[in-house]
C-alpha positions as CSV (number, residue, x, y, z in Angstrom):
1,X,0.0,0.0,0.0
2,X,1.1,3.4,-0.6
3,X,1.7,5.6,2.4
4,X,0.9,9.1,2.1
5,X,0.0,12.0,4.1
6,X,-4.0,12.8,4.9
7,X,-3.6,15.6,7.3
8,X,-0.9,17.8,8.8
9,X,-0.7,20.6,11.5
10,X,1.3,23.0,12.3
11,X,2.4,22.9,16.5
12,X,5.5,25.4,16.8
13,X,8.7,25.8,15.5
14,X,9.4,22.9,12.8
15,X,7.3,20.7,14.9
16,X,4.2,19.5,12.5
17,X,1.3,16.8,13.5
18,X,1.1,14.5,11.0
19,X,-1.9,11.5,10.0
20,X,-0.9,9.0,7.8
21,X,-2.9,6.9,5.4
22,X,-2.2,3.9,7.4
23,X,-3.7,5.2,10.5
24,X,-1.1,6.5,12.5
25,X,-0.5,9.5,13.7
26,X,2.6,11.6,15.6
27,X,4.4,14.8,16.0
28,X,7.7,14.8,13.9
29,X,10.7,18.3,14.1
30,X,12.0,18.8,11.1
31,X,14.6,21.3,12.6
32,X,17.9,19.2,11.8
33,X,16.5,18.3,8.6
34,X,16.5,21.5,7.2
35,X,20.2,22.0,5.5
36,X,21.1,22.3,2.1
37,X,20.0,24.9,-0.8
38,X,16.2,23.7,-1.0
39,X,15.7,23.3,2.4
40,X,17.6,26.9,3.5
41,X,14.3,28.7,3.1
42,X,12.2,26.2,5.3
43,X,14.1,28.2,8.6
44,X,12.5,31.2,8.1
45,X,9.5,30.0,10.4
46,X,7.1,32.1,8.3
47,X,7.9,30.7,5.1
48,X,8.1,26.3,7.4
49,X,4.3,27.5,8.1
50,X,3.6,27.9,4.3
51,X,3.4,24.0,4.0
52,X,0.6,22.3,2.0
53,X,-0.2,18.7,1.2
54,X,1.0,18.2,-2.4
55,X,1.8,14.7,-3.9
56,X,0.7,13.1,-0.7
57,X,3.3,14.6,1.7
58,X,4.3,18.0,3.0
59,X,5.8,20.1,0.5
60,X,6.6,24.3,0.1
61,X,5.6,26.3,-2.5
62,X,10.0,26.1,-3.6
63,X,9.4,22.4,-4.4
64,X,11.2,21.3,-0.7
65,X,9.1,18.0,0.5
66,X,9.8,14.7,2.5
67,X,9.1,11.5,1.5
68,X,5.9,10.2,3.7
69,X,7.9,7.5,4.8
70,X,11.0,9.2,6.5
71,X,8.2,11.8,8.3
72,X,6.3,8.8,9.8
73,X,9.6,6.6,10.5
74,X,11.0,10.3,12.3
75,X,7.6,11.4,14.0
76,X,6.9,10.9,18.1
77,X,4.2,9.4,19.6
78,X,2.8,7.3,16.5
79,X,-0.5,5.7,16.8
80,X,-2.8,3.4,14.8
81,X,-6.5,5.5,15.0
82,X,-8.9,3.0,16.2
83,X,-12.3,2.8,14.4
């Protein structure tokens, strides 16, 4: 099954709340991901808020995203929904 991501909030700083297709849900910070030329605008906390669900994971209006499998192996506090 393909992961992607359904929902995503911002909490502070680079922190985002994340719910994945696969039911599970956690907090991931992004903060020491954010190095190299496509990723230097992302710490301008103004411009990390701009996010938007594009392709399935969180992505910028430059083109920066992650792949919806390193957010959900990298977020805190992962859990399955229950129905």
């Amino acid at each position: 099954m393909f992961l992607h991501v359904t929902q995503a909030k911002y909490i502070n700083d680079y922190t985002v709340w994340l719910s994945f297709s696969d039911g599970a849900q956690g907090e991931v910070d992004l903060s020491s991901e954010l190095h190299g030329e496509i990723f230097e605008p992302l710490k301008d906390k103004s411009y990390f808020k701009s996010f938007n669900l594009e392709g399935h994971t969180l992505s910028w209006p430059n083109g920066a995203d992650f792949a919806p499998e390193f957010l959900r192996e990298n977020s805190v506090c992962r859990f399955a929904k229950s129905s």
